[in-house]
N, C-alpha and C positions, 0 to 999 in steps of 0.2 A: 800541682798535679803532675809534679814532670815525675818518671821513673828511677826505682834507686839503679847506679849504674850497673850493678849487679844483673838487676830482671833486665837491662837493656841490653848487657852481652851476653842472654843466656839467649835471647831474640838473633842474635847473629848470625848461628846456623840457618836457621829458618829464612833471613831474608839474604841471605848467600845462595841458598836453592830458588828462592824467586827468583831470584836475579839470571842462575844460573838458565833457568827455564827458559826465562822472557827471552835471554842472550839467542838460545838456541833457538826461539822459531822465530827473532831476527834475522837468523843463519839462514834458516831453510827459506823464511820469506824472500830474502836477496838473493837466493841461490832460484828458486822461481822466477823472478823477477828477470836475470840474465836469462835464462834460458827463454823465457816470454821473446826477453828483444833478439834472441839470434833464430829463436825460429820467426821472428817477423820479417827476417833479413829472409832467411829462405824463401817465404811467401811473396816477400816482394818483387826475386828474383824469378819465380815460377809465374807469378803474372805478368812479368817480363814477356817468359817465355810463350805463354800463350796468347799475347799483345802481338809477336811476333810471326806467329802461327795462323793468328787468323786472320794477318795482314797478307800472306803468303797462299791461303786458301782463299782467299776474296778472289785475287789474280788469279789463280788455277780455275776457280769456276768463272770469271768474266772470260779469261780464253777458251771456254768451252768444256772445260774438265765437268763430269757429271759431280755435282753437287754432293749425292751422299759417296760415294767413293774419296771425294775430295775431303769431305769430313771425317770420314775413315780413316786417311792419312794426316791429317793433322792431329787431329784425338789421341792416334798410337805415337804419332814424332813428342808429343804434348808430353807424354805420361813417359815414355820413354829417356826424355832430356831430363825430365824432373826429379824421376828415380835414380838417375846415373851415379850422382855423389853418392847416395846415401848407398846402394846396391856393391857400389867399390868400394867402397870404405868398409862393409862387411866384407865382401868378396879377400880385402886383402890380408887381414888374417883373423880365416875362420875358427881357427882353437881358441878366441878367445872373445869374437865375434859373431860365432855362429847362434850362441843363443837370441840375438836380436833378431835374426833371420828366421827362428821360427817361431815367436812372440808376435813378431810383424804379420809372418803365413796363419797363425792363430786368429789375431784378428781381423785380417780380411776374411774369412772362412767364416766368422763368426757375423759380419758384414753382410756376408753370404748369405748367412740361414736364417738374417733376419726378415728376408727376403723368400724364403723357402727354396732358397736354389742351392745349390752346393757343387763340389770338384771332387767332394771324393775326402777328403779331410785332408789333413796337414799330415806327414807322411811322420812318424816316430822316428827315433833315432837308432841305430843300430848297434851303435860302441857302446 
């Protein structure tokens, strides 16, 4: 039953494009995969940072700081430390970064309205 060698290399293309296929959403799988573990890192560092926050707002309200003020400032320090990298890291250069600044503003807006609330939309570009 085995095939003449013939029909077997005429088969070659064909299992070179499998292959070629499979190769590629190995790629993009492992290319997932990394990106999975360094946004883990980030997350891990941002509960870092809120571990730290509400060790630091516990003391403000046992010294008498009013509770929802006190949460107020942690909330904004929270949100504000967490964004920083990724905010500067756009901020540094926007010709070639800016479109992630309004893809990111896109979907919080969209965050927004699934809520029914809104800012007014993400502002268009002028150039």
């Amino acid at each position: 039953m085995r095939r003449a060698p013939r029909a077997r290399l005429e088969e070659v293309p064909k299992v070179e494009a499998l292959l070629e296929e499979e190769l590629d959403r190995l790629k993009a799988f492992l290319k997932r995969k990394s990106v999975d573990r360094y946004l883990s890192q980030i997350m891990k560092v941002v509960g870092l940072i809120v571990e730290e926050e509400a060790r630091v707002t516990a003391k403000r309200i046992a010294g008498g700081e009013d509770p929802h003020e006190a949460v107020l400032t942690a909330l904004n320090s929270t949100v504000k430390r967490a964004f920083f990298p990724v905010l500067s890291y756009i901020r540094e250069d926007p010709d070639s970064r800016g479109h992630l600044a309004r893809e990111l503003a896109r979907r919080y807006e969209s965050m927004l309205s699934l809520r029914g609330e809104g800012y007014g939309g993400v502002p268009e570009d002028k150039a």
